[in-house]
C-alpha positions in Angstrom: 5.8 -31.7 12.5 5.6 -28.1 13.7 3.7 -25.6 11.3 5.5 -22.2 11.8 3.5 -20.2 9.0 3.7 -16.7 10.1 0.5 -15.0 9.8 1.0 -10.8 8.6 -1.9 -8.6 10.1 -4.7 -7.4 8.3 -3.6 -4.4 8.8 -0.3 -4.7 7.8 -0.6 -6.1 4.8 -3.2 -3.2 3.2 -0.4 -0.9 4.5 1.9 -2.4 2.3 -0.6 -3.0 -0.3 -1.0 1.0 0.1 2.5 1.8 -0.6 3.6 -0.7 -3.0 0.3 0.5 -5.2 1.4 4.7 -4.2 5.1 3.7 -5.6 3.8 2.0 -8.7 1.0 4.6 -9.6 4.3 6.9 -9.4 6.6 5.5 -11.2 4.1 4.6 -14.0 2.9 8.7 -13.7 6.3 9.9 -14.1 7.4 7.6 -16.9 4.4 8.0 -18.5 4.5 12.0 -18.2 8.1 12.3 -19.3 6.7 10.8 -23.0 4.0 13.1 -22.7 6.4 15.7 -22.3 8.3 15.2 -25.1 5.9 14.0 -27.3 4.3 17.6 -26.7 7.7 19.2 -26.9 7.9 17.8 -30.5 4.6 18.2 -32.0 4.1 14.6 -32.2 0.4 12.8 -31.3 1.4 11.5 -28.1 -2.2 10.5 -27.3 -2.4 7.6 -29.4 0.6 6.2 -28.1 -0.9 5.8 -24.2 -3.4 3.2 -22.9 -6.4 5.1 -22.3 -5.4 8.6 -23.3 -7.1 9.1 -26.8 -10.0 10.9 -25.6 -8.9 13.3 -22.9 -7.8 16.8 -23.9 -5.5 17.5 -21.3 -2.0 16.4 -20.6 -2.3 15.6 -17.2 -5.8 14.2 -17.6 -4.2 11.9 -20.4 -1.6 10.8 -18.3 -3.7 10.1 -15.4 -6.1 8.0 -17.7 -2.8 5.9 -19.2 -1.6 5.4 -15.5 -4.8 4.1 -14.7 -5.2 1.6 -17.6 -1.9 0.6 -17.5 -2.3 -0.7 -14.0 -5.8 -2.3 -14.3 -4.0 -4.6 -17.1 -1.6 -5.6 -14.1 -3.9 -6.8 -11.0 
């Protein structure tokens, strides 16, 4: 019986691992941002609504810090 497993380089597969991470850490940033956004737009305490966010004092900083938590729950 002939094995024909197909082995992906090193290489390769931390390229991908690269982009697919890039494209997720995006995503998450701009959905994220958007209800930071608003949430600002409309006086609401957006903080408390994000993973991670509750102590930073900037928006971007805040998002950042959700983005980041968000995606340690996932690995």
């Amino acid at each position: 019986m002939a094995n024909n497993v197909q082995r992906v380089p090193a290489r390769e597969s931390q390229e991908t691992h690269s982009v697919s991470f890039l494209t997720l850490f995006t995503v998450s940033f701009v959905v994220f941002a958007a209800i930071a956004v608003v949430g600002q737009m409309l006086g609401w305490h957006w903080r408390s609504w994000l993973p991670g966010a509750e102590g930073v004092k900037s928006m971007t900083g805040g998002v950042k810090a959700a983005v980041y938590t968000f995606m340690s729950h996932l690995h």
